[in-house]
C-alpha positions as CSV (number, residue, x, y, z in Angstrom):
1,X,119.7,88.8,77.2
2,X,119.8,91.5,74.6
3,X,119.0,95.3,75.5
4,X,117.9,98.7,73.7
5,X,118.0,102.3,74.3
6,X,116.1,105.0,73.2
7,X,117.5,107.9,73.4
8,X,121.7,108.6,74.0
9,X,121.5,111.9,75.9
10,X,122.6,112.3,79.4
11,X,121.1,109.2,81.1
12,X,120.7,107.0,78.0
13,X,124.6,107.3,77.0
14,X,125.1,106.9,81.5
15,X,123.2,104.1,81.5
16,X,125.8,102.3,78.2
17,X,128.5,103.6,80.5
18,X,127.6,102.2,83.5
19,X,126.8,98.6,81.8
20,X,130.7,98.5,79.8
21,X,132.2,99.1,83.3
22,X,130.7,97.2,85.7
23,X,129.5,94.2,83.4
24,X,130.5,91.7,85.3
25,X,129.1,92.7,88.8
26,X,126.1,93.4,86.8
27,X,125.7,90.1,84.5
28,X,126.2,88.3,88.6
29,X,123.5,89.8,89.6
30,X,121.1,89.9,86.8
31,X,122.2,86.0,86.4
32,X,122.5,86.2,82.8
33,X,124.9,88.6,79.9
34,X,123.2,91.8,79.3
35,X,124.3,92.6,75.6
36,X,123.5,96.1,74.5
37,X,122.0,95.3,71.1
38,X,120.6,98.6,69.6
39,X,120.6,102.8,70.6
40,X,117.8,104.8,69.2
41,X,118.6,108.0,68.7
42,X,118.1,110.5,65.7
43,X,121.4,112.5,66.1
44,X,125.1,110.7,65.0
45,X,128.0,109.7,67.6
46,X,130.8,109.6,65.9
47,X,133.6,108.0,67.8
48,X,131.6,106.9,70.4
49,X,132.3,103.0,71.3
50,X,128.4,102.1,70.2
51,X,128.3,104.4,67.3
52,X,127.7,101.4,64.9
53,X,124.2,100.8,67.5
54,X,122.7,103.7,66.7
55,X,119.6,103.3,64.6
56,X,116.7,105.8,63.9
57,X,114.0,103.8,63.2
58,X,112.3,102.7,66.5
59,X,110.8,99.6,64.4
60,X,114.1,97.7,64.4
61,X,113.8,97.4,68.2
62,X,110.0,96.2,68.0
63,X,110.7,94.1,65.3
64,X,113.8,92.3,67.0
65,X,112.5,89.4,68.9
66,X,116.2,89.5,70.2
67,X,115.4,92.0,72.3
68,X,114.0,91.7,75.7
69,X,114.4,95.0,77.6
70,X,114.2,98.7,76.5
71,X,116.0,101.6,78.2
72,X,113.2,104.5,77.6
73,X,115.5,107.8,78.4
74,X,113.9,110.1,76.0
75,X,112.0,112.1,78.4
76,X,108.4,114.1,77.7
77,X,105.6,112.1,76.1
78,X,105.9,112.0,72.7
79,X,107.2,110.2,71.4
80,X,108.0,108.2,74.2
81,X,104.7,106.9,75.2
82,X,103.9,105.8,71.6
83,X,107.5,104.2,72.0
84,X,107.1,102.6,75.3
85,X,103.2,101.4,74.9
86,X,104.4,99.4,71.6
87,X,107.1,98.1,73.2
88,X,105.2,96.3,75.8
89,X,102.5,95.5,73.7
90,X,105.1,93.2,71.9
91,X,106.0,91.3,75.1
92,X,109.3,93.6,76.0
93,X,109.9,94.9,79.5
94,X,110.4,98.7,79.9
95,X,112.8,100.7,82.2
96,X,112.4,104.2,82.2
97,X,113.7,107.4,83.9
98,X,110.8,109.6,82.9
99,X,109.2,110.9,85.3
100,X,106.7,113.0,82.9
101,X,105.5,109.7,81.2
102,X,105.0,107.7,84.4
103,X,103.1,110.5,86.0
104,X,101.0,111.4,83.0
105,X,100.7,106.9,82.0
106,X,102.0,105.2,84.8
107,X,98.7,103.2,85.5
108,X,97.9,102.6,81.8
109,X,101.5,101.3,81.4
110,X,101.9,99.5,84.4
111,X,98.1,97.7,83.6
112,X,99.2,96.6,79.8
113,X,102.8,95.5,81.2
114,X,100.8,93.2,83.4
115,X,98.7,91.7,80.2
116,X,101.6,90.7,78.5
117,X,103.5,89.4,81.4
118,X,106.2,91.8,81.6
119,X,107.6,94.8,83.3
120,X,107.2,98.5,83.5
121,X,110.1,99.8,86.0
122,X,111.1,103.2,87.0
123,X,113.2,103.6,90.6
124,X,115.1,106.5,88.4
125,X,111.8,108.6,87.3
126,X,112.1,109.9,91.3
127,X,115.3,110.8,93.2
128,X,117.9,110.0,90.6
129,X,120.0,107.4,92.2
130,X,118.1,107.5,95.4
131,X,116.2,104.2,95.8
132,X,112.7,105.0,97.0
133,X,110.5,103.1,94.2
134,X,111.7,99.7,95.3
135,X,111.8,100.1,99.1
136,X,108.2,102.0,98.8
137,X,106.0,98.9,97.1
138,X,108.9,96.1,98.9
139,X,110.9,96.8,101.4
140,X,107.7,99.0,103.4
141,X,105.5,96.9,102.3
142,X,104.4,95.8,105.6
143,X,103.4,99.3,106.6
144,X,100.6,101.5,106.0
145,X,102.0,104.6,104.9
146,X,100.9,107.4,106.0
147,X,103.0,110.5,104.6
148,X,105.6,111.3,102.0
149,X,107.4,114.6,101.9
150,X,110.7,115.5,100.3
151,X,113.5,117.6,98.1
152,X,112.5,116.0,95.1
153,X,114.5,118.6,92.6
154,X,118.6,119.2,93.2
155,X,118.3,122.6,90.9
156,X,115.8,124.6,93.2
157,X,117.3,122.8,96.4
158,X,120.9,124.1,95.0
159,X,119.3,128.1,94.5
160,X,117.5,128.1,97.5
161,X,120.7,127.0,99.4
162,X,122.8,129.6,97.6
163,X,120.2,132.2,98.5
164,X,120.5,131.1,102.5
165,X,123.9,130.5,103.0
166,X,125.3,133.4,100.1
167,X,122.6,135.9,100.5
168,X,122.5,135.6,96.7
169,X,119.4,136.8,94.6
170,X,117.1,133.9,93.0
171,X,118.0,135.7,89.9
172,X,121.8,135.2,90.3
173,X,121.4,131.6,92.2
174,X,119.6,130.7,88.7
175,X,122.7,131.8,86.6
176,X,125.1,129.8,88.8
177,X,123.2,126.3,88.4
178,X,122.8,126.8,84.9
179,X,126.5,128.0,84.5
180,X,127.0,124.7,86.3
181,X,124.7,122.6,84.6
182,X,122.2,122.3,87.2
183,X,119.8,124.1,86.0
184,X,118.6,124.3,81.9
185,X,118.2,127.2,79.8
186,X,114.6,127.2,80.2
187,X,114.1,126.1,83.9
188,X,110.5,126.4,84.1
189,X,110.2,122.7,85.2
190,X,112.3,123.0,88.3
191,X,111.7,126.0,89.3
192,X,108.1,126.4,89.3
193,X,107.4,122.9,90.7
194,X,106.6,121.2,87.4
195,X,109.2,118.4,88.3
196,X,108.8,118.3,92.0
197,X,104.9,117.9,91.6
198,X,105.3,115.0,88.8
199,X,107.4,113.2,91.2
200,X,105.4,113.2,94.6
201,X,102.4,112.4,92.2
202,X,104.3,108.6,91.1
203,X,104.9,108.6,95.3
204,X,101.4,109.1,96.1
205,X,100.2,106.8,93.4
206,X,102.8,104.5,94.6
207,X,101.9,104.4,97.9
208,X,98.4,104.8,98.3
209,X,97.5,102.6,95.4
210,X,95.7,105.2,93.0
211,X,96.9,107.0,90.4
212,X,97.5,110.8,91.1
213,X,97.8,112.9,88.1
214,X,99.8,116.2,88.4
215,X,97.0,118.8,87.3
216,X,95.0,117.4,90.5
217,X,98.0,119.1,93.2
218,X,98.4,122.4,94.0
219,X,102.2,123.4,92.9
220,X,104.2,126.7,93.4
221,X,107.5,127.5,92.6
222,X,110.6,129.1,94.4
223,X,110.7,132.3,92.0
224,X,109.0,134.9,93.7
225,X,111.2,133.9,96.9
226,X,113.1,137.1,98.0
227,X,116.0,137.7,100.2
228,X,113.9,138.7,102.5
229,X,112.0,136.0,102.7
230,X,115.2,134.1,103.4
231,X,116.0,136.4,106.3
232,X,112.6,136.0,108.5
233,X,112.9,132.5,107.8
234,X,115.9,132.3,110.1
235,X,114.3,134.8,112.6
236,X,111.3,132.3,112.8
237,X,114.0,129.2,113.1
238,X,114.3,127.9,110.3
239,X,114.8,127.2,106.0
240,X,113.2,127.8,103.3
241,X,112.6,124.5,100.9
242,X,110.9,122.9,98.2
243,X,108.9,120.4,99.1
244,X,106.3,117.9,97.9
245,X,104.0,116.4,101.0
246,X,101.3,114.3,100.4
247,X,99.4,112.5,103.7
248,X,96.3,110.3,104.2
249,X,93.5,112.5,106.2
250,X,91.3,111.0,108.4
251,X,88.4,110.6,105.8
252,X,90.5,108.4,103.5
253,X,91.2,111.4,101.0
254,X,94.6,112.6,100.1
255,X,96.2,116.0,101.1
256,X,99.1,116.4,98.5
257,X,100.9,120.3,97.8
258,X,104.2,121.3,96.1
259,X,105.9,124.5,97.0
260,X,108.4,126.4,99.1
261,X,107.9,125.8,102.4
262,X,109.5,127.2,106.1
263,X,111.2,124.4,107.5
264,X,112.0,124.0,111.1
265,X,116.2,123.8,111.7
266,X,115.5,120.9,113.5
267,X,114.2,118.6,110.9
268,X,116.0,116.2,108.9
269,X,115.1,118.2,105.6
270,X,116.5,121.4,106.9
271,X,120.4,120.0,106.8
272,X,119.4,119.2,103.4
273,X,121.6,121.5,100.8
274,X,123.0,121.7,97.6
275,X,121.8,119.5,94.8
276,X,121.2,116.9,97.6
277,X,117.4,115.2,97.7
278,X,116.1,114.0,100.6
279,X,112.6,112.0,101.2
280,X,110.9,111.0,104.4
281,X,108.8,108.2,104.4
282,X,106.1,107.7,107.8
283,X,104.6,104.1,108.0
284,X,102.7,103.1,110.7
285,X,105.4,100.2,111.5
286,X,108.8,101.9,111.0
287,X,108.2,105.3,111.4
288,X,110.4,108.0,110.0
289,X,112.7,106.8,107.2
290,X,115.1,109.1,105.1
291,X,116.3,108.3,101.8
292,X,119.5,111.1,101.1
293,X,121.6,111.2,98.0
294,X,121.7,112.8,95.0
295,X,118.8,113.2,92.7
296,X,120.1,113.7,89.4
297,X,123.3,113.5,87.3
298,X,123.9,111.3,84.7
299,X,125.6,108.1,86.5
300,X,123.8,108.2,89.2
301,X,120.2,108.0,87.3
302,X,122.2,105.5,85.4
303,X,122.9,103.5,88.6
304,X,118.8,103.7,89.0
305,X,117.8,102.2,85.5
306,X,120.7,99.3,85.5
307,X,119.4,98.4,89.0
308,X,115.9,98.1,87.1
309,X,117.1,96.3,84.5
310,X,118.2,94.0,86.8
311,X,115.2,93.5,88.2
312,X,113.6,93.3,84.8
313,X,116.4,90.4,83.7
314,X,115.6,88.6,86.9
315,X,112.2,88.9,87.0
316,X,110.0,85.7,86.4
317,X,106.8,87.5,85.0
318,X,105.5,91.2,86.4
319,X,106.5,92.0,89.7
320,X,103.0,91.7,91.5
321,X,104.2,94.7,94.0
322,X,104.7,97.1,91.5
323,X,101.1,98.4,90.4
324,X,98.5,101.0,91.1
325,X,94.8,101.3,90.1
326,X,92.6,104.4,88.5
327,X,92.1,107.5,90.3
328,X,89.3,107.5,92.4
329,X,86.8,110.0,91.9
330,X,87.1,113.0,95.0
331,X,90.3,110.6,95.9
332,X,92.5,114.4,96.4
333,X,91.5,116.5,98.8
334,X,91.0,120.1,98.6
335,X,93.7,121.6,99.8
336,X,92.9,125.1,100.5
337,X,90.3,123.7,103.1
338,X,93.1,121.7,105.5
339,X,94.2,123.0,108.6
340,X,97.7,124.1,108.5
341,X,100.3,126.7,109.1
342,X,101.5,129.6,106.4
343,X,104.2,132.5,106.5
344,X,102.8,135.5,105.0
345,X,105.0,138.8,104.1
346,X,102.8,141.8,103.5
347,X,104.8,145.2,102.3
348,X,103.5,148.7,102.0
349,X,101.4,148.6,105.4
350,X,101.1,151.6,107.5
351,X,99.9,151.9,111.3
352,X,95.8,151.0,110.5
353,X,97.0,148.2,108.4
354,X,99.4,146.7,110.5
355,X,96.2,146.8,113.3
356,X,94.3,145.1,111.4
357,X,96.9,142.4,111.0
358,X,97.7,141.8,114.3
359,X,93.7,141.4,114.9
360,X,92.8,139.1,111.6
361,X,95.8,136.6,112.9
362,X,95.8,137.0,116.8
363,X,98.1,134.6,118.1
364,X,100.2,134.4,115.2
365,X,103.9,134.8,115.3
366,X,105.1,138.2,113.9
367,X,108.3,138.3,112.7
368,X,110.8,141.5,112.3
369,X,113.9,141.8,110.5
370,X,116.6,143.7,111.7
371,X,117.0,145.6,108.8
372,X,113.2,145.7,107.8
373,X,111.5,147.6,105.2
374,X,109.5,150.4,105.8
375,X,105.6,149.3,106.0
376,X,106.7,145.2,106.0
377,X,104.3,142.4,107.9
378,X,105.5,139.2,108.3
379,X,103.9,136.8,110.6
380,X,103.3,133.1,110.8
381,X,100.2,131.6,111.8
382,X,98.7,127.9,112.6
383,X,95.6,126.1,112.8
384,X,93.5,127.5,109.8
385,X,93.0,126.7,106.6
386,X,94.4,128.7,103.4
387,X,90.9,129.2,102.5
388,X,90.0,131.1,105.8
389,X,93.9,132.8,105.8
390,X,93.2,134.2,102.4
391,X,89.8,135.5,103.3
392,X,91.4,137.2,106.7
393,X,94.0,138.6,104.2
394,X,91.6,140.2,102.1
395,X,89.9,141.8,105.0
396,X,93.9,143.6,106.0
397,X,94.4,144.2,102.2
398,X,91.3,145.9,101.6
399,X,92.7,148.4,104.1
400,X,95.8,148.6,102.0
401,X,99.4,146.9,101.3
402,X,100.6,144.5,99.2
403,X,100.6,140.7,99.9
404,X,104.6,140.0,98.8
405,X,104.7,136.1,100.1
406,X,102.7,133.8,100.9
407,X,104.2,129.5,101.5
408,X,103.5,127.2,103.6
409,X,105.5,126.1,106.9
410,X,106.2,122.5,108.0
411,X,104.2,122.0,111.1
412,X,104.0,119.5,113.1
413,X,102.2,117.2,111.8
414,X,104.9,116.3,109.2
C-alpha cells in the first residue's frame, strides 16, 4: 500500500522517520508494505533520504491511483481542508494531526469519508502520542461518558509549572519554552487557550456525538496569571492549571470551559508538570481513567498518525465508531449560568471595600499571603454561578479596587 504526505515539517518528516525505522513492526501489523510514495511540500530537502519524493503540486497525489492513504501534517485550514476534502472525495483515506481542521471540519470530513467508503483518522490532532481518540469511540465504548477534563497543551502546562515550582514570571517562563522550543515565536495559540479549546471541542464532539465548534466555548488563557496568584493557590491547597472540562448537565446540554483553573493537590492533574498532558475520562461504567504522556514533540505525534495509518491500512471500509453528527441547536450550555466555584484576587481595596467583600461572598474562603500587598482580596467561593459572582463583584467594585484575577477552581464535581 502506497502512502503520501503533505507537508515535511516537524511531524510530517517524524512521521517518514518513524515508518524507515520500525518498518517491519509496522508492515506486521498493518498486514501489508507501507511504501512512502510522494512528500508534498513547497520548500527543498536537500540531502534528506526522500528528497527525490518531494513534489509541489498536490495534483500528483490526487491523480495517483497508487496511492491509498494521505499523511495531512500541514496544520491551519487552508490549504489543508481543500487538500484533505479532495483527497477523500477521490476514494483516499486521510490521517491527520490537525487539530485546527478537525475542530473547524471534523463532521463535514468525517460524513464525506463515510460516502466514499474510507477513512478520516486523527488520534494525534489531541494529546500528541497520548491515545485518547481510539479508546474514547472503542475501547469506552460501552460507557456513557459523562465528563472530560485535561492538560491538553505541554507549552502553558511547562510555564505554569516553572512559575510554581521557580517562582518565575509568566514573562520569563515564556522565554524559557520558546528558548527550548516549547513554545513558538508567536504563542498566542497556547497561551491564550486557542489550542487547548480546539482540542476539548474534537473530545466533546467525540464523545457526546455532536459536533462542538470552538467559537461556542468560553476560553481564557494563562497570561494575566501573576506570581501571586501562584502563591494563594498553595495557601488554598493547591495548583494552578490549564484545563479544558466539558460535562453532560442534567438537562442533556453540555457545560464545556477552557482556562486556568485552581486545582486541588490531591487530584491526579495536580502532579501533572512539565510538558506532560494528562486527561481524565468519567464513564458511568469505569469511572475515572487517566491518559498521561507527552502531548507534543515530533516522534511522539508521529507515533499517533503511524498508529492511524494502521488502522487506515487495516481497515475494511470506514470504521463505524469513529463519527459524529451536526451541532444541535442550544446543544452548549451557557456557561456563566452553572453553579460552580471561582478564585477571585481583587487589589487596591481599603477597609469599606474589603467589608463589602466579606458580605457579597459570606462563606467564602479568604485567602492571605504572607507577604501580601497592601489593599489585596483574595477569596474563593462555591455554589454560584459566574453570572451572579460577577454581579456581587460589581456591587464591591463600585465601592472601589481593582478586580486583578478571576479563574475558575476544580470543585468537586470534577
Amino acid at each position: 500500500m502506497k502512502l503520501a504526505i503533505m507537508g515535511y515539517g516537524v511531524v510530517g518528516s517524524g512521521v517518514a522517520q518513524v515508518l524507515d525505522r520500525n518498518r517491519a513492526s509496522i508492515e506486521k501489523k498493518a498486514g501489508c508494505p507501507l511504501e512512502l510514495q510522494a512528500i508534498l511540500d513547497r520548500r527543498e530537502f536537500p540531502g534528506d533520504p526522500h528528497e527525490k519524493l518531494v513534489i509541489q503540486d498536490v495534483q500528483r497525489i490526487l491523480e495517483d491511483p497508487e496511492i491509498q492513504i494521505v499523511v495531512e501534517a500541514m496544520g491551519g485550514t487552508h490549504p489543508a481542508y481543500d487538500y484533505v476534502k479532495a483527497c477523500l472525495e477521490r476514494g483516499k483515506s486521510v490521517v491527520t494531526s490537525n487539530k485546527e481542521l478537525v475542530a473547524a471540519k471534523g463532521v463535514e470530513l468525517l460524513r464525506l469519508a463515510k460516502e466514499k467508503n474510507v477513512n478520516f483518522l486523527f488520534e494525534a490532532s489531541v494529546g500528541g502520542g497520548i491515545p485518547i481518540i481510539h479508546p474514547l469511540h472503542q475501547c469506552l465504548g460501552a460507557n456513557e461518558i459523562l465528563e472530560i477534563v485535561g492538560i491538553l497543551n505541554g507549552t502553558t502546562n511547562f510555564i505554569l509549572t516553572k512559575m510554581i515550582r521557580e517562582q518565575m514570571s509568566f514573562e520569563d517562563a515564556l522565554a524559557m519554552a520558546q528558548q527550548l522550543g516549547y513554545a513558538e515565536q508567536d504563542p498566542t495559540a497556547d497561551v491564550e487557550g486557542l489550542d487547548a479549546c480546539r482540542k476539548i471541542c474534537i473530545l466533546a464532539s467525540l464523545a457526546f456525538g455532536h459536533h462542538v465548534y470552538p467559537d461556542a466555548v468560553p476560553t481564557q488563557g494563562i497570561s494575566r496569571i501573576t506570581r501571586e496568584d501562584v502563591a494563594l493557590a498553595e495557601r488554598w491547597g493547591g495548583v494552578i492549571k490549564l484545563l479544558g472540562r466539558v460535562k453532560k448537565l442534567e438537562n442533556g446540554t453540555l457545560y464545556l470551559v477552557v482556562g486556568p483553573h485552581l486545582v486541588p493537590k490531591s487530584h491526579p492533574l495536580a502532579t501533572v508538570d512539565d510538558v506532560f498532558n494528562a486527561i481524565l475520562v468519567r464513564g458511568d461504567a469505569t469511572g475515572e481513567v487517566v491518559f498521561y504522556g507527552k502531548g507534543a514533540g515530533k516522534l511522539p505525534t508521529a507515533s499517533a498518525v503511524i498508529s492511524d495509518v494502521i488502522d487506515a491500512a487495516k481497515a475494511e471500509g470506514t470504521i463505524p465508531t469513529l463519527q459524529w453528527q451536526e451541532a444541535l441547536p442550544g446543544q452548549v450550555a451557557d456557561g456563566r449560568q452553572v453553579p460552580g466555584a471561582f478564585y477571585v484576587r481583587l487589589t487596591g481595596c481599603d477597609g469599606q471595600e474589603r467589608a463589602c467583600c466579606e458580605a457579597q461572598f459570606e462563606g467564602a474562603c479568604f485567602l492571605q499571603r504572607s507577604d501580601s500587598l497592601q489593599g489585596e482580596v483574595a477569596f474563593v467561593a462555591e455554589g454560584l454561578s459566574e453570572e451572579e459572582l460577577d454581579h456581587r463583584l460589581a456591587t464591591v467594585l463600585a465601592q472601589g479596587g481593582t478586580l486583578a484575577s478571576k479563574m475558575y477552581v476544580l470543585d468537586g464535581d470534577f
